[in-house]
C-alpha positions as CSV (number, residue, x, y, z in Angstrom):
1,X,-11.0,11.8,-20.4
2,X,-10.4,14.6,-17.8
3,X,-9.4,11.6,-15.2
4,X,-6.8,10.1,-17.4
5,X,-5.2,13.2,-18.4
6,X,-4.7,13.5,-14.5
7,X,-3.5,10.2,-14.8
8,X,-1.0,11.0,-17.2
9,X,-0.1,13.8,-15.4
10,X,0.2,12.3,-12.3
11,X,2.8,10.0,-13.9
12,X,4.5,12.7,-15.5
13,X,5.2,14.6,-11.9
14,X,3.1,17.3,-13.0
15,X,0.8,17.4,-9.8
16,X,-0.9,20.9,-10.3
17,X,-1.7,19.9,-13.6
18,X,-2.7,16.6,-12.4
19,X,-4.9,18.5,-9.9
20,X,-6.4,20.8,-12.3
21,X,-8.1,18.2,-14.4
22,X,-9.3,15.8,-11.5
23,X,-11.3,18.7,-10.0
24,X,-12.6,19.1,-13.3
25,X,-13.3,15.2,-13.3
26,X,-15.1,15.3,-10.4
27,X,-17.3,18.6,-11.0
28,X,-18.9,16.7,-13.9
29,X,-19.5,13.0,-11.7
30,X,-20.7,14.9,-9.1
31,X,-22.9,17.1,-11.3
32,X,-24.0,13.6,-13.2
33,X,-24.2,12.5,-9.3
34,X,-21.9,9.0,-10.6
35,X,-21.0,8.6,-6.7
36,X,-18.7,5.7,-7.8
37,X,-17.0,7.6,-10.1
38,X,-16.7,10.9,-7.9
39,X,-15.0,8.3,-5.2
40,X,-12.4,7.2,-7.5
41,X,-11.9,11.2,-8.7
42,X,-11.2,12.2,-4.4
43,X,-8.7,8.7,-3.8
44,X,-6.3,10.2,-7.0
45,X,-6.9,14.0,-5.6
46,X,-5.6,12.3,-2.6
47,X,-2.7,11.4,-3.9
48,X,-1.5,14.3,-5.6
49,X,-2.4,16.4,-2.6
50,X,0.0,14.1,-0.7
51,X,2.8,14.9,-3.4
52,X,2.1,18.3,-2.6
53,X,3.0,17.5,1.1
54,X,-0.8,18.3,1.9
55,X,-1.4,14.8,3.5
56,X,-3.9,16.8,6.2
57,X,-6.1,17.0,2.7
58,X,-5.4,14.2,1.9
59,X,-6.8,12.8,4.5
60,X,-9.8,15.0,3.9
61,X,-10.2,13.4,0.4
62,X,-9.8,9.9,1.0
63,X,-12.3,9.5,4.0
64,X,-15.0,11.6,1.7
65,X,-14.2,9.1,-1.0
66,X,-14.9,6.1,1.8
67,X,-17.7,7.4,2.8
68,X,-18.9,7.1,-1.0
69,X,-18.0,4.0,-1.6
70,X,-19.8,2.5,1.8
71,X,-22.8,4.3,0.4
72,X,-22.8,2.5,-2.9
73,X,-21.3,-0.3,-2.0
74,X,-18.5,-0.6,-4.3
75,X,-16.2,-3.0,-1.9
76,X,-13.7,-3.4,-4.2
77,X,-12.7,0.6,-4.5
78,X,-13.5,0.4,-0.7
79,X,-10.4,-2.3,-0.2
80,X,-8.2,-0.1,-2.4
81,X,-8.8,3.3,-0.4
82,X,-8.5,2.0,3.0
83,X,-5.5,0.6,2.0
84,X,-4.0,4.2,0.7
85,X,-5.3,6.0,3.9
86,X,-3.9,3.6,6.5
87,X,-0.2,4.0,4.2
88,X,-1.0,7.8,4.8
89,X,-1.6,6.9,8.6
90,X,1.5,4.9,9.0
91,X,4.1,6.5,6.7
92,X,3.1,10.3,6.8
93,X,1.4,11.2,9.7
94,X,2.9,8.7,12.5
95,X,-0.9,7.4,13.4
96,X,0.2,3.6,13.2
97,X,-2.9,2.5,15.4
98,X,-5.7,4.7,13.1
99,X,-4.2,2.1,9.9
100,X,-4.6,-0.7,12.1
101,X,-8.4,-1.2,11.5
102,X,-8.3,0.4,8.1
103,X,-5.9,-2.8,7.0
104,X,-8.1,-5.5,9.0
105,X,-11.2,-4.4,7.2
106,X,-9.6,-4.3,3.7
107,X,-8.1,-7.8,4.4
108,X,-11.9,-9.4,5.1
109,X,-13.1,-7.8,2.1
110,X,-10.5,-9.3,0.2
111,X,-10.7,-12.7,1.5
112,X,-14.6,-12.4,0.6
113,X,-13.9,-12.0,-2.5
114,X,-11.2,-14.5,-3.1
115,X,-8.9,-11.8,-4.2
116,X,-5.7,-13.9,-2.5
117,X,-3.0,-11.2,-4.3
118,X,-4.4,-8.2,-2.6
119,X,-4.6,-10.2,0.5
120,X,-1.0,-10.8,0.6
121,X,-1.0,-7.1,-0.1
122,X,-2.7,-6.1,2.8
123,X,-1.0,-8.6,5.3
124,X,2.0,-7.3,4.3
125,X,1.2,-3.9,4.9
126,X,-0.2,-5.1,8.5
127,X,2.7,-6.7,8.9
128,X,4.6,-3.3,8.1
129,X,2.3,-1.8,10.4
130,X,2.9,-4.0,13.3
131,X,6.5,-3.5,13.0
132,X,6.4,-0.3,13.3
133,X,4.8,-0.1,16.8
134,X,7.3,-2.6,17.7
135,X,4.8,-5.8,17.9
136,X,7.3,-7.9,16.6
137,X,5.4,-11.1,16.7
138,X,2.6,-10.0,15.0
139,X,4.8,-8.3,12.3
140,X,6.5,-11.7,12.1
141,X,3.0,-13.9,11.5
142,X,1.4,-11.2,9.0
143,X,4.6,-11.6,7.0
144,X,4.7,-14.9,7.1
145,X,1.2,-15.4,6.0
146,X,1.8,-12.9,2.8
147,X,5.0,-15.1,1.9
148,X,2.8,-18.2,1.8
149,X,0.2,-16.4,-0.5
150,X,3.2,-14.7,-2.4
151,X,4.9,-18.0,-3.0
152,X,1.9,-20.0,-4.8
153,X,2.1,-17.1,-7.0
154,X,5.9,-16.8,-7.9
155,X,5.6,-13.2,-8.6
156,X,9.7,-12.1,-7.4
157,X,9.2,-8.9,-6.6
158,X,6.6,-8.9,-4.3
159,X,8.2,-12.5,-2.8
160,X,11.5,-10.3,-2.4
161,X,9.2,-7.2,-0.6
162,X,8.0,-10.0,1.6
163,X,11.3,-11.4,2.7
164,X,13.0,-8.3,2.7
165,X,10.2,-7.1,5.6
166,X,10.7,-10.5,7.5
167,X,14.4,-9.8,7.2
168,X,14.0,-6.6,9.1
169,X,11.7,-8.7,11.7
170,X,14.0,-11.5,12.5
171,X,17.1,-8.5,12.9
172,X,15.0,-6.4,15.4
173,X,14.1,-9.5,17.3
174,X,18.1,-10.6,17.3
175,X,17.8,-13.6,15.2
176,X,20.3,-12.6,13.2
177,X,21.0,-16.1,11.2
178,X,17.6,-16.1,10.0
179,X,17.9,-12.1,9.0
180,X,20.4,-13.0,7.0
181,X,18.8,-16.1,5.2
182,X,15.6,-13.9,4.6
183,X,17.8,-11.3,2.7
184,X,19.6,-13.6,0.8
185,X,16.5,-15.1,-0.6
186,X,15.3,-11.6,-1.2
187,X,18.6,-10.8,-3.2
188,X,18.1,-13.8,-5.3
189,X,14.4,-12.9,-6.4
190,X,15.9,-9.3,-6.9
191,X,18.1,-10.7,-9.5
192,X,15.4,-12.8,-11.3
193,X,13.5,-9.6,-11.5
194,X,16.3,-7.6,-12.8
195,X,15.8,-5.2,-9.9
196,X,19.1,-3.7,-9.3
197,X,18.0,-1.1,-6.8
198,X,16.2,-3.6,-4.8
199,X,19.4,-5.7,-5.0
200,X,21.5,-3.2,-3.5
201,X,19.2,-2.7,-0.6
202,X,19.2,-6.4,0.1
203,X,23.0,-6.1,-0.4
204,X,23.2,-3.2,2.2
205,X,20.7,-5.2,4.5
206,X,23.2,-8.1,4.6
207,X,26.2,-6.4,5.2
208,X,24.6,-4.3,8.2
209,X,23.6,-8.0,9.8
């Protein structure tokens, strides 16, 4: 109960109070020594110390919740976490080539499991990844392989992330016709989603190109 008034919290941008009630989550799994339990507790302290701007503790709480989750081996909570941390890697603390084998290890536990929506997931956050060190090529392929998955399931959202990324890919590489085609696409699966915000940034994207 404690957890999910964090939860609720958490949604409510209430982060102290968020904070507040997953320690006192976690004092009782750890106490009832439920290691799977006190894993998920550290990956949601995680967050909310990143909304703080404490990614450094952040950090902290998502390798302790790894290390947890190797120990009991609950993969699926392992996929999710290495995920989160190589997002802190790449997005906060500028340590794209720390996410890199975060990512690749999440994505063969996915594909073990047959879990083909989280592995577009996580090649499209390689992808990302890739981009940002500037491999272009490699971006370009991880996207490509997440549209493919993304596609069999016609979820336009993610279809529109997908594109929008390969959009980016094609401009920095000067293939500007294609740029331009990805985005497009990416505006139309905005508009099925009723996503008006992601529709302007398409919008914005295409007039730049």
């Amino acid at each position: 109960v404690l957890h999910a008034i964090g939860i609720a919290y958490k949604r409510l941008n209430r982060p102290e109070d968020a904070l507040k009630n997953y320690n006192e989550s976690f004092a009782i799994r750890k106490a009832l020594g439920d290691k799977k339990s006190m894993a998920r507790s550290l990956s949601e302290i995680a967050q909310v110390q990143l909304a703080l701007g404490k990614p450094k503790e952040a950090e902290q709480s998502y390798q302790a919740a790894i290390a947890l989750q190797r120990e009991v081996g609950d993969k699926a909570g392992l996929s999710i976490t290495l995920v989160n941390l190589a997002s802190l890697f790449n997005d906060t603390l500028g340590r794209p080539d720390d996410a890199l084998p975060l990512l690749r290890e999440s994505l063969q536990i996915r594909r073990e499991s047959g879990n083909t929506a989280g592995e577009a997931s996580v090649l499209n956050n390689l992808g990302v990844v890739h981009l940002a060190k500037g491999n272009f090529d490699e971006a370009q392929t991880n996207f490509e392989r997440a549209l493919e998955i993304r596609e069999k399931k016609v979820v336009p959202t993610e279809m529109a992330d997908t594109l929008h990324n390969l959009g980016e890919t094609h401009s920095k590489t000067g293939q500007y016709d294609q740029s331009l085609k990805d985005y497009e696409r990416a505006l139309q699966f905005r508009r099925d989603a009723s996503d008006k915000r992601g529709g302007a940034i398409e919008s914005y994207s295409m007039g730049t190109i």
